[in-house]
N, C-alpha and C positions, 0 to 999 in steps of 0.2 A: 783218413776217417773224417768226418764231420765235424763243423767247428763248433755245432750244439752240443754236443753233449758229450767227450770224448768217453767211449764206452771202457768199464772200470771191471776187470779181471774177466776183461773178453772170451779168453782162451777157456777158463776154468766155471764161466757160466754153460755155454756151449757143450760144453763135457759132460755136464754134469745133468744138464736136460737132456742127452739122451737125442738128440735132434734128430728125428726119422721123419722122411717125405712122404706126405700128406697126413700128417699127425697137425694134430691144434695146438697151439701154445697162446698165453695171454699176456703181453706186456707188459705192465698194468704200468707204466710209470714209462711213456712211450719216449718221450726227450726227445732227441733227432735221430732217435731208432736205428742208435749204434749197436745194442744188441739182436734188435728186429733182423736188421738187414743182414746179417748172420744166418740166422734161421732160415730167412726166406731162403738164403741163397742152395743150404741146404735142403731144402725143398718142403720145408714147414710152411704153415697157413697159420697167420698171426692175427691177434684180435689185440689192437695197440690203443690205450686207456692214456689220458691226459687232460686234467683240469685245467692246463695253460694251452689258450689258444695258441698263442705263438706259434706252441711246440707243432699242434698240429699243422699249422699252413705252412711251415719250416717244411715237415715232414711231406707232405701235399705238390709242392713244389719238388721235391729232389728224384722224383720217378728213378731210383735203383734197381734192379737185379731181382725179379720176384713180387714187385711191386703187386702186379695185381692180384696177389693173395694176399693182400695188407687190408686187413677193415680198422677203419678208425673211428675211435670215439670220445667227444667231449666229455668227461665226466670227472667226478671223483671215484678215486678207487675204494673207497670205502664201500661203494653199491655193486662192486666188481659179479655180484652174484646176478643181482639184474642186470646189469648191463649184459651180461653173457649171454643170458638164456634171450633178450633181446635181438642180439646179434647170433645166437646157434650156435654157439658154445657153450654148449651145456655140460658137453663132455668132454676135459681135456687131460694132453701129456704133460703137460708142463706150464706153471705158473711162474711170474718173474715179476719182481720186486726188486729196484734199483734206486733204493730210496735220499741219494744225493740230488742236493741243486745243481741245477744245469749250468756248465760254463756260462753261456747263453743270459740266464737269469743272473746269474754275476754279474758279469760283464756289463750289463745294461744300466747306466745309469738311474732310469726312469722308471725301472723294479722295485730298488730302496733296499736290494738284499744286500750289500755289502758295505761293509765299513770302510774301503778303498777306494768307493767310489762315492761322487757329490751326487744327492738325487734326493726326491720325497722317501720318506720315511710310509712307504708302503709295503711290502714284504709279502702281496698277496699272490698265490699262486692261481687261482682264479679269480679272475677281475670283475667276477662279480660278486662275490665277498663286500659284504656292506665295510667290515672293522676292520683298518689299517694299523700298520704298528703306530701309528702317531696317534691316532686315536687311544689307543692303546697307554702310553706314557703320559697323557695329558692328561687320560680321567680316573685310570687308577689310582688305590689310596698307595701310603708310603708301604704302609704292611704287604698289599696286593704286589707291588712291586718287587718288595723284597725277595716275598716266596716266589716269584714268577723267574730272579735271575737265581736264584739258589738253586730251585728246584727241575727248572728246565735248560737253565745256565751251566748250570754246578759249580757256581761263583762264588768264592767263597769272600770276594768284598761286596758280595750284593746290598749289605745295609748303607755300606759308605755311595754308593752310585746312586741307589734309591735316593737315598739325601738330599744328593748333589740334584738330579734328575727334577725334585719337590721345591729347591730352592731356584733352580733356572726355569722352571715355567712360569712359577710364580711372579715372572719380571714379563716371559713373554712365552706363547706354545714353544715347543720343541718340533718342527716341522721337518728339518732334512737328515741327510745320515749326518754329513759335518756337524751340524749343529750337537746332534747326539754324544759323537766321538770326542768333540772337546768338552762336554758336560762329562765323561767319562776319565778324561785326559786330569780337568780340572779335580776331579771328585778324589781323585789316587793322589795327587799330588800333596794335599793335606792330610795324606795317612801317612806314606814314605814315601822314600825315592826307588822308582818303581823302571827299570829300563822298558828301552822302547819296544822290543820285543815281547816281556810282559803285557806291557799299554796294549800293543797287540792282538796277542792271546784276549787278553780282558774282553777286548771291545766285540774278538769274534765271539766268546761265549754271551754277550750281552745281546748280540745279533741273534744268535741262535734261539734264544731265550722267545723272542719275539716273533720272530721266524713259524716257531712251532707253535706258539699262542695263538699266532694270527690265523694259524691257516688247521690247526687241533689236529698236530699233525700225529699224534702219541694216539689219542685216541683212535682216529681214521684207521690208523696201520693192525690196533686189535680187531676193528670190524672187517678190515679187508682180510689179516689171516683165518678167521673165522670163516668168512664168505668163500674166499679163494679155496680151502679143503674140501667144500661139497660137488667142489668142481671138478677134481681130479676124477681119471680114471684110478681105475686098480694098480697099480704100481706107477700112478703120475706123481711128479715132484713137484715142491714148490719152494725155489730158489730165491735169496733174499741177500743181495747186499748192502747193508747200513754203513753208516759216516759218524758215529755218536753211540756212545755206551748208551743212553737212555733206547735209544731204535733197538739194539744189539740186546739189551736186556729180554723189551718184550718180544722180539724174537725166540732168543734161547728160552726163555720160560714157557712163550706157545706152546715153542715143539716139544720141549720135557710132557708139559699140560696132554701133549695130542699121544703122546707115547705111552703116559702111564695110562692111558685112557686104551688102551691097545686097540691106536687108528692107523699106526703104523711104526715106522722105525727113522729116527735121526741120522742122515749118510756122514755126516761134519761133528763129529766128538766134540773134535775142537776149530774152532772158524775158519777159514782159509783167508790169507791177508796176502796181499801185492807183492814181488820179489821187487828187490834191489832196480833192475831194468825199467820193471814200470814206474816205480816210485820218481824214478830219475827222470823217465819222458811225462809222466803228466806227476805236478807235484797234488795233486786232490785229492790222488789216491790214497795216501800215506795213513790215513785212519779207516779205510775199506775193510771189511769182514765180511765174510761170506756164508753163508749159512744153509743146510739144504734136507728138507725132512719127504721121506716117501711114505706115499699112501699106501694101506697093504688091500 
């Protein structure tokens, strides 16, 4: 499988849309179309949605199996309703939501997503996004901080990092991830002794925090399940894997929202998460849920 994006409860997406040959499906979160190339190969016609260039010319370049029933397109999935009817997909089987960062976008120094790696403190999924996360840390107040790691963090030392964060730019910007992570390191250290595994945990929930500010990723995902239900067909699904109780939340709330609204019926009671096997070959997975509501 591809080293973009390794595709995250492969078997149990594919299932659950139902994949029949020359049926429409929409990707909307195309990555290096770990789960497209799936489809294709069972003989679906994909409309594959990606606000990161990369993804696209990753995916542009790998000519697979089916390939030329792949339409691609730069966008945010938030407009997933225009873009469709754009592209002739007006009417589709099946919608797909895979809303993890890509190996890829980890991996890359010069992203700024990750707190493992050295790089600018950018975190934008599309680069043309004027406001980076650095932007971000330098000009918010101490309060906007706060709420931003509490509330999209779920941090519960966001006042002590805010702090620390107000007291280190104040000397000079805060510009890369390191930079970040020792204002982070430094900031726990004068509350307790915190191990390194904590520090950890911490600094991904501080990343995330910023991640989803930068790029309005909470918001995006209610106008995309919104956009993406006028699209279905009469019994089309729209499948949704999240990485974050907050994503999982507005998930499970849509679909109850679309259900009591009787637009259709919830297939996942309860979410479907990664077995033992997967957890072990890709560790990313390990906070994956699944989610999948049919239109009637």
């Amino acid at each position: 499988m591809n080293d973009f994006h390794r595709p995250v409860l492969l078997q149990e997406v594919i299932d659950l849309l139902r994949v029949r040959k020359g049926s429409k499906y929409i990707d909307a979160t195309l990555g290096g179309a770990g789960h497209s190339e799936k489809i294709l190969e069972l003989g679906g016609i994909v409309l594959g949605i990606d606000q990161d260039e990369d993804a696209l010319n990753y995916v542009k370049n790998r000519k697979f199996e089916g390939f030329k029933n792949l339409s691609l397109y730069l966008g945010n999935f938030k407009e997933i309703d225009r873009i469709a009817h754009l592209k002739g997909f007006d009417k589709v089987s099946g919608i797909l939501f895979d809303l993890g960062v890509s190996s890829f976008q980890l991996e890359n120094p010069e992203r700024g997503f990750s707190y493992q790696r050295e790089g600018p403190l950018d975190m934008r999924m599309d680069k043309k996004l004027k406001v980076q996360a650095a932007d971000l840390l330098n000009i918010l107040t101490k309060g906007e901080l706060d709420e931003l790691f509490f509330k999209l963090g779920e941090e519960n030392n966001a006042r002590i990092i805010s702090d620390g964060i107000v007291r280190a730019r104040g000397i000079k910007p805060i510009k890369t991830t390191e930079e970040l992570v020792l204002v982070i390191q430094e900031s726990l250290e004068k509350k307790r002794r915190t191990s390194a595994l904590e520090r950890r945990l911490i600094a991904k929930k501080i990343f995330q925090a910023l991640r989803i500010a930068v790029n309005d990723e909470l918001n995006n995902l209610k106008e995309a399940l919104a956009g993406a239900y006028t699209l279905l067909e009469k019994k089309g699904r729209v499948v949704v894997v999240s990485f974050h109780s907050l994503e999982d939340r507005i998930v499970k709330n849509t679909f109850k929202e679309f259900e009591s609204k009787n637009m259709g019926g919830i297939i996942t009671r309860k979410p479907i998460v990664p077995g033992f096997l997967e957890i072990e070959r890709n560790k990313r997975s390990k906070s994956a849920k699944l989610r999948v509501f049919e239109k009637i």
